[in-house]
RODOFI-80196 format. One line per field, with one value per residue (C-alpha): residue in three letters; chain; x, y, z. Coordinates in steps of 0.05 Angstrom, whole numbers. Layout:
residues N
r c(ALA_...);
c c(A_...);
c1 c(X_...);
c2 c(Y_...);
c3 c(Z_...);
//
This chain:
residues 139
r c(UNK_UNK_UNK_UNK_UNK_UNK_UNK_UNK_UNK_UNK_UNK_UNK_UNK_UNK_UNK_UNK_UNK_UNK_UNK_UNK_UNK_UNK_UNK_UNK_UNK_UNK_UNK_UNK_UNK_UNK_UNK_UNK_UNK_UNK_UNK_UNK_UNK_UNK_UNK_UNK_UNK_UNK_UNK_UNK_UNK_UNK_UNK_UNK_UNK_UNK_UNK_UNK_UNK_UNK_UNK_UNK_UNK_UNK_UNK_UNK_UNK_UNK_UNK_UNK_UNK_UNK_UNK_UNK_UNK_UNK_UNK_UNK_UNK_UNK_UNK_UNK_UNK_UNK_UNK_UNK_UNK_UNK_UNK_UNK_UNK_UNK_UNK_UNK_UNK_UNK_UNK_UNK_UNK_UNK_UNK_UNK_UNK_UNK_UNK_UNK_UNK_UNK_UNK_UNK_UNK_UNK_UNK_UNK_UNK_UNK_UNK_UNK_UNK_UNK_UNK_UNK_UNK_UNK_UNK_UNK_UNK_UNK_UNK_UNK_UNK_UNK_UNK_UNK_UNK_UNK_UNK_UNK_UNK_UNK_UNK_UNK_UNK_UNK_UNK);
c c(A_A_A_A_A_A_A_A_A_A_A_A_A_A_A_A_A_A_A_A_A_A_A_A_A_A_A_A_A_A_A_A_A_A_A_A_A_A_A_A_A_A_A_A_A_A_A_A_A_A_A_A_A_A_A_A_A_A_A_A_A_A_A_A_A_A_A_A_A_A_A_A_A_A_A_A_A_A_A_A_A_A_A_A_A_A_A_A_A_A_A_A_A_A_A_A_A_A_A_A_A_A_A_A_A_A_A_A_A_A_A_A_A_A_A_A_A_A_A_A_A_A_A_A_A_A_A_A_A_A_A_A_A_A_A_A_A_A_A);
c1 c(-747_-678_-650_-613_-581_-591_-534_-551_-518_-581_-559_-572_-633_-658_-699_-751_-741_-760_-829_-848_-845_-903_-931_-885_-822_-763_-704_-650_-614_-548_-509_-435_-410_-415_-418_-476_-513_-501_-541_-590_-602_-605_-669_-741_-809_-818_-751_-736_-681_-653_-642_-576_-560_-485_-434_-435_-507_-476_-548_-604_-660_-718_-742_-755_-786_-766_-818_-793_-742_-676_-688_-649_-620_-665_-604_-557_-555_-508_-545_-487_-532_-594_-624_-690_-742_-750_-814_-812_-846_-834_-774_-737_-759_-693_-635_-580_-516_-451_-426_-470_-462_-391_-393_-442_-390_-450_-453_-378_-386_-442_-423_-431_-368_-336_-342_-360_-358_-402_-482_-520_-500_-540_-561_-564_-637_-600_-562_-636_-663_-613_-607_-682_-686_-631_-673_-740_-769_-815_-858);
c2 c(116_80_57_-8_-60_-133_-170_-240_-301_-314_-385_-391_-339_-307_-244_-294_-337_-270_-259_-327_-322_-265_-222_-268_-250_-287_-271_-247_-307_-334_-264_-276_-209_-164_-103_-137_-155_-82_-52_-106_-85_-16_-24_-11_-49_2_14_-7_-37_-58_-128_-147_-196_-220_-251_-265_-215_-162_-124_-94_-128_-106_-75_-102_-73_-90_-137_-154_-120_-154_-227_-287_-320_-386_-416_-416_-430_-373_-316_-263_-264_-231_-219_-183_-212_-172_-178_-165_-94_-87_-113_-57_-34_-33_-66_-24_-59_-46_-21_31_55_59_98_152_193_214_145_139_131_82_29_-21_6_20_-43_-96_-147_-141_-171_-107_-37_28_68_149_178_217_154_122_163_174_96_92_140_98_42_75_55_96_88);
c3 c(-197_-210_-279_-284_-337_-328_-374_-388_-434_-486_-476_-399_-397_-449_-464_-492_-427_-384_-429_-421_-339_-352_-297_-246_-264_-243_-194_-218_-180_-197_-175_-140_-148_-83_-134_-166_-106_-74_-135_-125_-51_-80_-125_-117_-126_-199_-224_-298_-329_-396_-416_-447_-486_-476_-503_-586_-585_-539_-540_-501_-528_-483_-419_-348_-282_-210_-191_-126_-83_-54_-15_-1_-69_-69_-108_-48_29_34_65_35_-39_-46_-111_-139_-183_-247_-301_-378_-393_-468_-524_-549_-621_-639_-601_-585_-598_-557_-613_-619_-538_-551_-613_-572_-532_-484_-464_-454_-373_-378_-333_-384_-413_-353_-320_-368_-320_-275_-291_-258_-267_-251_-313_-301_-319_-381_-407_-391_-439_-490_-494_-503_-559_-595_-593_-603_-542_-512_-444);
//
């Protein structure tokens, strides 16, 4: 299994907009970054993510699970975007802030930090963990 963050505006989609699509899920759609889409094409029907919140929250406010694996953006005629569908598995007790990444040096090459940019990042199985301790969240 693979560990990945998913960094949404609350405004455009929410955490509470991914509980609402239930068991369903919802592609990840939307993606124009080849970086982005690379990791997409990279994940597996299982994985589990983090939800963040961007922008004024700057937050991971929940977990998700690959629900789908990489297919054609329905968004787009463009057949260079692919995106995965993803399904809410649980919020997170307590959100874990960007601040609080930053001021944990173990998290220092998260790429969250690194490359702040970019909407989907792989997570390593010990920042996985560490991040899910910080946030009480356990499986």
């Amino acid at each position: 299994m693979a560990y990945w963050l998913f960094k949404s505006e609350p405004n455009a989609w929410s955490w509470d907009d991914q509980v609402a699509k239930g068991d369903a899920g919802q592609e990840w759609d939307g993606v124009r970054n080849y970086q982005a889409r690379n990791n997409m094409r990279e994940m597996k029907v299982g994985d589990l993510g983090f939800f963040y919140h961007s922008v004024n929250e700057k937050r991971i406010v929940g977990v998700v699970e690959v629900s789908a694996e990489a297919h054609p953006d329905s968004t787009t005629d463009d057949p260079r975007w692919e995106c995965v569908d993803i399904k809410a598995v649980a919020p997170m007790p307590n959100p874990v802030t960007l601040a609080d990444i930053k001021a944990e040096p173990r998290l220092s090459e998260l790429a969250l930090v690194r490359q702040s940019r970019l909407s989907v990042v792989p997570v390593s199985d010990a920042e996985w963990a560490l991040i899910c301790q910080m946030g009480g969240y356990r499986a």
